[in-house]
C-alpha positions as CSV (number, residue, x, y, z in Angstrom):
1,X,-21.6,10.9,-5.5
2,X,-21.8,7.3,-4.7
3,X,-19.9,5.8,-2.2
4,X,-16.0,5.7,-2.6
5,X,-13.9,3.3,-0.4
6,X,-9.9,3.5,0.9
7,X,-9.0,0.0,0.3
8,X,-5.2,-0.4,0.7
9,X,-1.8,0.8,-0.1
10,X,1.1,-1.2,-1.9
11,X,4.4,-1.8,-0.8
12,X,7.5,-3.1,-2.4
13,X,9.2,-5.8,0.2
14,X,12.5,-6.9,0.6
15,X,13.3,-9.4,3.0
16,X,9.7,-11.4,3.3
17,X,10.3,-13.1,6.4
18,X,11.1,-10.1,8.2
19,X,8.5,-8.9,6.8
20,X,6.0,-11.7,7.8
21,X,6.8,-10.9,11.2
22,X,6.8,-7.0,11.8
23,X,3.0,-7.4,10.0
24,X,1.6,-10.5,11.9
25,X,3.3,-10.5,14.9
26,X,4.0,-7.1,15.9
27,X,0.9,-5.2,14.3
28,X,-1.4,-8.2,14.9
29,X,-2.7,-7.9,11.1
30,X,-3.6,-11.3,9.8
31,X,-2.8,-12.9,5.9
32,X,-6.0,-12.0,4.2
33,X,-5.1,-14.0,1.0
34,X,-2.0,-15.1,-1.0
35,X,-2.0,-14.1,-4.9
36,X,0.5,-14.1,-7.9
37,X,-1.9,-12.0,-10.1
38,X,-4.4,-9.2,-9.4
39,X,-5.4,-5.6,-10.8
40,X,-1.6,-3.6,-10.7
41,X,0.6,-6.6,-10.2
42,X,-1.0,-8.7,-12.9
43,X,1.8,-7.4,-15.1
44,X,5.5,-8.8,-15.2
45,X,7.9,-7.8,-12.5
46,X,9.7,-5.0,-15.0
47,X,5.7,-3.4,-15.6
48,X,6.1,-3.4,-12.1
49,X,9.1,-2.2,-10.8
50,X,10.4,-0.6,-13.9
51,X,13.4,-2.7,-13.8
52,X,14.3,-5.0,-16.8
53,X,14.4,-8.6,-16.6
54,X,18.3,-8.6,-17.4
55,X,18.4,-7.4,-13.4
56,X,17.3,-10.5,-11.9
57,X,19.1,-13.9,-11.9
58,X,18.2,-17.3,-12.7
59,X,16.2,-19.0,-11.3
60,X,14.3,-16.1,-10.2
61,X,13.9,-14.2,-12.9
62,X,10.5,-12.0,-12.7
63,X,9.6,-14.6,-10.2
64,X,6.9,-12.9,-7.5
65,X,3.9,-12.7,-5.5
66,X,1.6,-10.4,-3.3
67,X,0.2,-10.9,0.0
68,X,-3.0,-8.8,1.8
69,X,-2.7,-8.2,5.5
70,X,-4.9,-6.5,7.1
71,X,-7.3,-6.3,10.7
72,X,-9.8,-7.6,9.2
73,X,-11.4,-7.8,5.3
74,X,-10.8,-5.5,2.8
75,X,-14.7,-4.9,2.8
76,X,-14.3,-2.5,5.9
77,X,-10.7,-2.3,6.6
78,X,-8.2,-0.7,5.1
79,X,-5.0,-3.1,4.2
80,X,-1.3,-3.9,2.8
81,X,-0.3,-5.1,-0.1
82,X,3.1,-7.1,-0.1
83,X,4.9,-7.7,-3.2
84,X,7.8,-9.4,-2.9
85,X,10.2,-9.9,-5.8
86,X,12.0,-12.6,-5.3
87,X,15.7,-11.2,-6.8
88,X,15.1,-7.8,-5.1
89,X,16.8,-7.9,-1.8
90,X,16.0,-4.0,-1.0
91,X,14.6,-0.8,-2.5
92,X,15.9,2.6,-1.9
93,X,13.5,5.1,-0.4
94,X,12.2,8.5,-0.7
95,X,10.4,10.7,0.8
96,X,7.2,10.1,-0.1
97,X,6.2,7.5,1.9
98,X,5.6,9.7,5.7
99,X,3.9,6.5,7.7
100,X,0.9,4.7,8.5
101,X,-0.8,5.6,11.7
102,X,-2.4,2.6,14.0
103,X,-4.7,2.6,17.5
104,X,-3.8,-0.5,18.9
105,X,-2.3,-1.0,22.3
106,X,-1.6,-5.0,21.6
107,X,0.8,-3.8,18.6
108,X,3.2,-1.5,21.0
109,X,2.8,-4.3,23.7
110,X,3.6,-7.0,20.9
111,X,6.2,-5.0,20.0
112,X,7.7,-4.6,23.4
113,X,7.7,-8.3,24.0
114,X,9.5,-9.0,20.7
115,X,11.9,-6.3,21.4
116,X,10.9,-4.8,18.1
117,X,12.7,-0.6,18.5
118,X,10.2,2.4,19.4
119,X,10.3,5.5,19.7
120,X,7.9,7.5,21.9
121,X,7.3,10.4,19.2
122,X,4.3,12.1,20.9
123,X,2.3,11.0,24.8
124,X,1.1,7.6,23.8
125,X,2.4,7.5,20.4
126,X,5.6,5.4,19.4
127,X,7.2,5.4,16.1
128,X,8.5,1.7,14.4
129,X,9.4,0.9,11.1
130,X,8.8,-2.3,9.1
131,X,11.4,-3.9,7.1
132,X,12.7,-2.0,4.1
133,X,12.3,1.6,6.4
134,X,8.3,1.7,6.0
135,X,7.3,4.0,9.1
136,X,4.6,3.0,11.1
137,X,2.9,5.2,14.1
138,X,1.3,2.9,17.1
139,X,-1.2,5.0,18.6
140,X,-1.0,3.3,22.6
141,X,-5.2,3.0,22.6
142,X,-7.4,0.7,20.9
143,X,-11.0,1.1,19.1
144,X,-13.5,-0.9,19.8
145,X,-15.0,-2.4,16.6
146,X,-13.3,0.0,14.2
147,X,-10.8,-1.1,12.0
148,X,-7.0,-0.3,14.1
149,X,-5.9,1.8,10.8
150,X,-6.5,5.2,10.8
151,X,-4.6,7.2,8.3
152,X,-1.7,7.0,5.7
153,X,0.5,10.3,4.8
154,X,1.8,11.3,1.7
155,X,4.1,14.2,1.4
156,X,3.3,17.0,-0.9
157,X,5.0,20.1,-2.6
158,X,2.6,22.4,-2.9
159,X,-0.7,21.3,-0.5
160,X,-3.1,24.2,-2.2
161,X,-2.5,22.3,-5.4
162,X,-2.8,19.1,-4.1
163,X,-6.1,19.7,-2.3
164,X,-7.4,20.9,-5.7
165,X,-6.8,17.5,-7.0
166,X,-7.8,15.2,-4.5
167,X,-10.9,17.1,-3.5
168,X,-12.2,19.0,-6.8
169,X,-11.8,16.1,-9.0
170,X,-11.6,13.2,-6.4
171,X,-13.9,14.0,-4.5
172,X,-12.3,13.8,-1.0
173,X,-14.1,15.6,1.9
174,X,-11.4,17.9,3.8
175,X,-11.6,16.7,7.7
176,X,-8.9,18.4,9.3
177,X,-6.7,21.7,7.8
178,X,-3.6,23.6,9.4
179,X,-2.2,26.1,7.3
180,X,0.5,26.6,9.7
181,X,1.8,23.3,9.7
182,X,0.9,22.5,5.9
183,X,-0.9,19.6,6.5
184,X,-4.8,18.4,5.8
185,X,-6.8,15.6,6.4
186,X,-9.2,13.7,4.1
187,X,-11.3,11.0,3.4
188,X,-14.5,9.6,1.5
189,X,-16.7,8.7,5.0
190,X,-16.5,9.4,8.9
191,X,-15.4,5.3,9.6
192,X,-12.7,4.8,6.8
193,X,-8.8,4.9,6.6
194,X,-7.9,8.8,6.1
195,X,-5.4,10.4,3.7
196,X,-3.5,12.7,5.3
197,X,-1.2,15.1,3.0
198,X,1.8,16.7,4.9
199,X,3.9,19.7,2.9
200,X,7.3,19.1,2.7
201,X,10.0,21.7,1.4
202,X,11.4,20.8,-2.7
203,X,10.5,18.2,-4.4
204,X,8.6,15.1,-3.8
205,X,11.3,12.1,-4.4
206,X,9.8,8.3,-4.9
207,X,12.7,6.6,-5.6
208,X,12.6,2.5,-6.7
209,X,10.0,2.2,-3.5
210,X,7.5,4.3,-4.3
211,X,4.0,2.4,-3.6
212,X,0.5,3.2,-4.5
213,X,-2.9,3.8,-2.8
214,X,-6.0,2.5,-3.6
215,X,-9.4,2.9,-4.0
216,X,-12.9,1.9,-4.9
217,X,-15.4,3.5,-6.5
218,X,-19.0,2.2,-8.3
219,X,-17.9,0.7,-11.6
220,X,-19.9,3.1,-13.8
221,X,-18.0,6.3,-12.1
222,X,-14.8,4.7,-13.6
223,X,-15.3,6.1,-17.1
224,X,-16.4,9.7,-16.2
225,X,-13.4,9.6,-13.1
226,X,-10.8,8.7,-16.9
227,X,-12.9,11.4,-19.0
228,X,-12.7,14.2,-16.1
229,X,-8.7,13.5,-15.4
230,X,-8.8,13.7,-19.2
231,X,-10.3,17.4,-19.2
232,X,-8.6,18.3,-16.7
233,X,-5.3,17.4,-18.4
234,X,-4.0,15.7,-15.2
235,X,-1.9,12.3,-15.7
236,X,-3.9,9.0,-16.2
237,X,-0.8,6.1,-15.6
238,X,-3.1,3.6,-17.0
239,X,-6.4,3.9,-19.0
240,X,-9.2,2.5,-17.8
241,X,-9.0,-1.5,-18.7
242,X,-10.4,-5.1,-17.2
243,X,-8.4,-7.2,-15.4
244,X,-8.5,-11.1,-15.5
245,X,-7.6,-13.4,-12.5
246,X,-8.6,-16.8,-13.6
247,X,-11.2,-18.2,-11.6
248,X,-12.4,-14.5,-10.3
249,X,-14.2,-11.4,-10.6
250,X,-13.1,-9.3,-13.9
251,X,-12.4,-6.2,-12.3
252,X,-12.3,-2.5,-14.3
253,X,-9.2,-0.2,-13.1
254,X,-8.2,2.9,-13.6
255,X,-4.4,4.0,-12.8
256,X,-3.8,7.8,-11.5
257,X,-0.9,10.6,-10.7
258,X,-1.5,13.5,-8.4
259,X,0.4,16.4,-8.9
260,X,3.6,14.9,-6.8
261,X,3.4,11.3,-9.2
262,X,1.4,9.6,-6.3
263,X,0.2,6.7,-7.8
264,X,-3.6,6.2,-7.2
265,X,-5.5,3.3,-8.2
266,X,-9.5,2.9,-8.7
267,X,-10.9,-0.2,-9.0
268,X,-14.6,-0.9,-9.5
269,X,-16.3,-2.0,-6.1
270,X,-18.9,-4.2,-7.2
271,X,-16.6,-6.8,-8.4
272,X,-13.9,-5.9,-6.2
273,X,-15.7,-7.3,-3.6
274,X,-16.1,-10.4,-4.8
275,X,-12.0,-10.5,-5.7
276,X,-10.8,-9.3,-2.1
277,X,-12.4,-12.2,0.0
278,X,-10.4,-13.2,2.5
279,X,-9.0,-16.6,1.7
280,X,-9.1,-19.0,4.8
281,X,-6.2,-20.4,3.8
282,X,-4.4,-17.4,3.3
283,X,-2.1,-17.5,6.1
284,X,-1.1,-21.2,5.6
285,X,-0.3,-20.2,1.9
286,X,1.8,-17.6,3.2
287,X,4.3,-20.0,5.5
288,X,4.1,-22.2,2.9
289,X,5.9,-19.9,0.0
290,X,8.1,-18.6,2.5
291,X,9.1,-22.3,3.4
292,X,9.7,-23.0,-0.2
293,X,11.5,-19.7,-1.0
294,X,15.3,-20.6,-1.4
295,X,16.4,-17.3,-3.1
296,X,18.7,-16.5,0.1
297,X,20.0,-19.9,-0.4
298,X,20.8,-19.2,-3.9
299,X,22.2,-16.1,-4.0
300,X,24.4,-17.0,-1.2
301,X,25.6,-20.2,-2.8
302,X,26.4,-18.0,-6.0
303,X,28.4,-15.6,-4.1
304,X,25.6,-12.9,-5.2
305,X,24.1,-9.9,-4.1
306,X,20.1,-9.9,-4.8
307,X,19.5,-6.4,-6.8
308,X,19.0,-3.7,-5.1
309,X,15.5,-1.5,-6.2
C-alpha cells in the first residue's frame, strides 16, 4: 500500500476569539491559512452541522469560515480545523471526542503565564481544555524536529470490532495494544500523528459537536478504498466526489463511518498538497475576520441568544 497520511481533525467552535487564543497562544500552533470553502465544509452551514437555516438569525444566516492551525504545514504535521459558524454560540458534547495529546514544554509554560487551568493528570502530563470543552493533553517535554502532536483518541464500544475496521480495511498498523485497559494504538508511519482508540462502556454519543478526522491517501486508492467499504457493507457518508475551491487544486474525497459513526475523511494527496499550503497571510486574515465579526454585538443588541449546537 502506498503511503497514507493523518492530516487533521475538525472541530466545531464557539466563541472564536477564545478560541484564537487557547490555539495560538497557549499551544503555540500558528494560522496555517484562512478559508470559507474546502473539501467537507464546501457545503452550507445546515450540510454541515445538520441544523436548518431557520436556526440562525439575520444577518448571519449560514454565514461561516474555517481556519488551519497547526506546528507547522499540513505536509508533515498533523493540524485543526476551526469552523466557526457565526450564529452558533456553543455545541453540546459527547463522548467521543477523549483529547489530543501534545510534547511541548512552551505550551504548559504558555499556559502557566496566561493563567490558562491545568491539571497534572499523570508525572509531566497536564490536562487543559480549549474553548467549547475540547480536551487537550500537554506532555511537559518537547521533540526536537518532530511535529509537537502526537495522538488523537476516539472512544469506542466494542475495540475488537473497531480494530477490524481501521486495520483490515484501512489499513492502520497496530503500534501499541492493552487488552486490559481496552485501548490500542495506530497509525500509517513511525513519524505521524497516531489514532489511539480507548473502549468506553455503552454507547458511543456524538452529540451536535461531533468532529471528523482526516486523511490522505494516493488519489487512485480512492476508488478501490469506496468499492472495498462497499463490499464490505460498512457506511460510506459521502461517495467518492471532486471538490472545487476556485483558484485551487480539484481535490477527490471520500467521506467514511466506523463502526461508532466516527466520521473519517480521505482526500487524495497529490492535490491535497497543493490545496493545504500554508498561506503567509494566514494569520493576518485570521485577526482580520475576527476584527470584523460583530455577531456578539448583534445578538446582544437584539436581546438574543446565538443557537446553541
Amino acid at each position: 500500500m502506498a503511503a497514507r497520511r493523518a492530516l487533521h481533525f475538525v472541530f466545531k467552535v464557539g466563541n472564536r476569539f477564545q478560541t484564537a487564543r487557547f490555539y495560538r497562544d497557549v499551544l503555540g500552533m500558528k494560522t496555517e491559512s484562512r478559508s470559507a470553502t474546502r473539501l467537507e465544509c464546501s457545503g452550507t452551514i445546515s450540510d454541515y452541522t445538520g441544523l436548518t437555516e431557520d436556526s440562525f438569525s439575520k444577518p448571519y444566516d449560514g454565514k461561516w469560515s474555517k481556519t488551519m492551525v497547526g506546528f507547522g504545514p499540513e505536509d508533515d504535521h498533523f493540524v485543526a480545523e476551526l469552523t466557526y459558524n457565526y450564529g452558533i454560540g456553543d455545541y453540546k458534547l459527547g463522548n467521543d471526542f477523549m483529547g489530543i495529546t501534545l510534547a511541548s514544554s512552551q505550551a504548559v509554560s504558555n499556559a502557566r503565564k496566561l493563567e490558562w487551568p491545568l491539571t497534572e493528570v499523570a508525572e509531566g502530563v497536564f490536562e487543559t481544555e480549549a474553548p467549547g470543552g475540547y480536551k487537550f493533553y500537554l506532555q511537559n517535554r518537547s521533540l526536537p524536529q518532530s511535529d509537537p502532536v502526537l495522538k488523537v483518541t476516539l472512544a469506542v464500544s466494542d475495540l475488537h470490532k473497531s480494530l477490524n475496521y481501521w486495520c483490515d480495511l484501512l489499513g492502520m498498523k497496530i503500534y501499541e495494544k492493552d487488552e486490559e485497559k481496552q485501548r490500542a494504538l495506530l497509525g500509517y508511519a513511525d513519524n505521524q500523528c497516531k489514532l489511539e482508540l480507548q473502549g468506553v462502556k455503552g454507547a458511543v454519543e456524538h452529540a451536535a459537536a461531533f468532529g471528523r478526522i482526516a486523511f490522505s491517501c494516493p488519489q487512485k486508492e480512492l476508488p478501490d478504498l469506496e468499492d472495498l467499504m462497499k463490499r464490505e457493507n460498512q457506511k460510506i457518508l459521502t461517495p467518492l466526489v471532486s471538490l472545487d475551491t476556485p483558484g485551487k487544486a480539484t481535490v477527490q474525497v471520500v467521506i467514511l463511518a466506523d463502526p461508532d459513526g466516527h466520521e473519517i475523511c480521505f482526500v487524495g494527496d497529490e492535490a491535497f498538497r497543493e490545496l493545504s499550503k500554508v498561506d503567509p497571510e494566514g494569520s493576518k486574515l485570521l485577526d482580520d475576520a475576527m476584527a470584523a465579526d460583530k455577531s456578539d454585538e448583534w445578538f446582544a443588541k437584539h436581546n438574543k441568544p446565538k443557537a446553541s449546537g
